[in-house]
Every structure is written in structure tokens, then in C-alpha cells.
C-alpha angles and dihedrals in degrees: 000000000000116000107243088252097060089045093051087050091047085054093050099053101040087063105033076059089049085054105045084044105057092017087058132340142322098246099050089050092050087051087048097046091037090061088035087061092037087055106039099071086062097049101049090047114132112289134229133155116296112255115233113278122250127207137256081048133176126222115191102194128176128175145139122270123207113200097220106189124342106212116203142140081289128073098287113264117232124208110220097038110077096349137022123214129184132172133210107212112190116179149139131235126205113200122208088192143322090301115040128033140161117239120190111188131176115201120192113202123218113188124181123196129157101009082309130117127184137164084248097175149019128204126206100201112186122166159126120283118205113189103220098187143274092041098316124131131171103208103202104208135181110213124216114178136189090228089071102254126119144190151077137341126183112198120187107194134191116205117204096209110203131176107267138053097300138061127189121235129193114183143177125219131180119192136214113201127180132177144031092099093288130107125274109266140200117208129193115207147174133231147190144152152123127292121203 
């Protein structure tokens, strides 16, 4: 008989697939779903409490990222309306100490438009993490893209530390982008993920 937790797991991500499927398009919910069961053995491992942390200290983190808007001199351009894009960031951060540490992310981009998908894009995401405190950390990072933008992107991020192998993570991040002869753009956008 499967434990409540597992059921409530097998719920979730049962509807969390149905979304993604009628909401975008089949390929981007099987990849979801795909890292969500990848992930979930690991969350739901037996727990115990969290040793003390030692420094220098590694920190392996993958998750899903959602563009929400992109402001620039144009109309501002909304994911979800005539196009969706999601990205996939994967990364590792090395903590110094508590309060300084180094993150190095890569984020491929799918974009689907028209019936269409494609990886469109890929971010190389290097920068500077400062903890903040209860769970809070700003993460500083240059961007260097395929597509042929750079610039900035400052990422505040809340860890949900629980006892166990895995945390949970939400963030923030707001790019900068420049190049490319196109406007500068600001983009708000939502992540979240597993750290582990």
C-alpha cells in the first residue's frame, strides 16, 4: 500500500502533467514530469536532521524557470500569450562560507510557437552568491547567451531547508540583456527547483 505522502506525490504530478499538456505542449510536460519523477525519489528519502554545514561546501541544484514579461522600448512582450518559453537551469554553487559563495548555471531555452518547438536559446550564467540570511540568498550573475545577447541578471532566492537529501528553492531573477541590435530589456521572471 503506498505511504500518503507518495500518493500525494503521484496526485501532484499527475496534475501538474495534465497542465503543462493542455495549458502548452506535450513535449515540454513530458520533460517536466520526466525531472519531477527524477527528483521526487530523492525528496521523499528517508529523513533525518540535517548535519551542520562545512565550508568550502557544494551545492548541485536543478529546476524549471518560467519568463514571465520582458519590458523594453517596444510593447512588452508576455510568455504564455502568443509563445511559451521555459527554461531548464542546471548549476552548482560553492560556498566559502555562509556568506559568500561562487554559482556557475547553464539554462537551456525551449521555446514553442506555431505548433513548433525548438531549444532556441542557451545561457551561460556565472556569478557571485551572497547568503542574506534565513534562507535567503541574492545570487549576482553575468549572462552570456547563444542568441547573441549579454548582460546581468540579479536572482534573489528563498531555500526551504528540510531534513533529508533535498531542499526546495523559489527565485526571482530579473535579467538585463543588451546586444545583438535590439533594445535593452528587463525580464521578470519565476523560479523554482531542487538543491541537493
Amino acid at each position: 500500500m503506498p505511504s500518503p505522502v507518495n500518493a500525494m506525490f503521484t496526485r501532484m504530478l499527475y496534475g501538474y502533467s495534465t497542465f503543462c499538456q493542455t495549458l502548452f505542449f506535450r513535449p515540454i510536460g513530458l520533460l517536466t514530469v520526466s525531472l519531477l519523477l527524477t527528483l521526487t525519489p530523492l525528496a521523499t528519502h528517508a529523513q533525518q536532521a540535517p548535519p551542520a554545514h562545512d565550508y568550502p561546501r557544494t551545492v548541485l541544484y536543478q529546476g524549471i524557470l518560467h519568463p514571465i514579461v520582458t519590458f523594453s522600448q517596444d510593447a512588452p512582450v508576455v510568455n504564455f500569450k502568443n509563445f511559451y518559453q521555459v527554461g531548464f537551469p542546471v548549476g552548482v554553487n560553492i560556498w566559502k562560507t555562509a556568506k559568500i559563495g561562487y554559482s556557475l548555471e547553464i539554462v537551456p531555452f525551449i521555446r514553442s510557437e506555431a505548433g513548433v518547438s525548438r531549444v532556441n536559446n542557451v545561457l551561460f550564467h556565472p556569478g557571485v552568491l551572497v547568503g542574506l540570511g534565513k534562507g535567503f540568498t541574492l545570487a549576482n550573475r553575468l549572462a552570456f547567451e547563444t542568441g547573441g545577447r549579454y548582460g546581468v541578471t540579479p536572482v534573489l532566492n528563498k531555500t526551504f531547508r528540510r531534513p533529508g537529501p533535498v531542499s526546495y528553492f523559489l527565485a526571482i531573477p530579473l535579467p538585463v540583456r543588451f546586444g545583438n541590435d535590439r533594445p535593452t530589456s528587463v525580464t521578470i521572471g519565476f523560479q523554482f527547483g531542487l538543491a541537493f
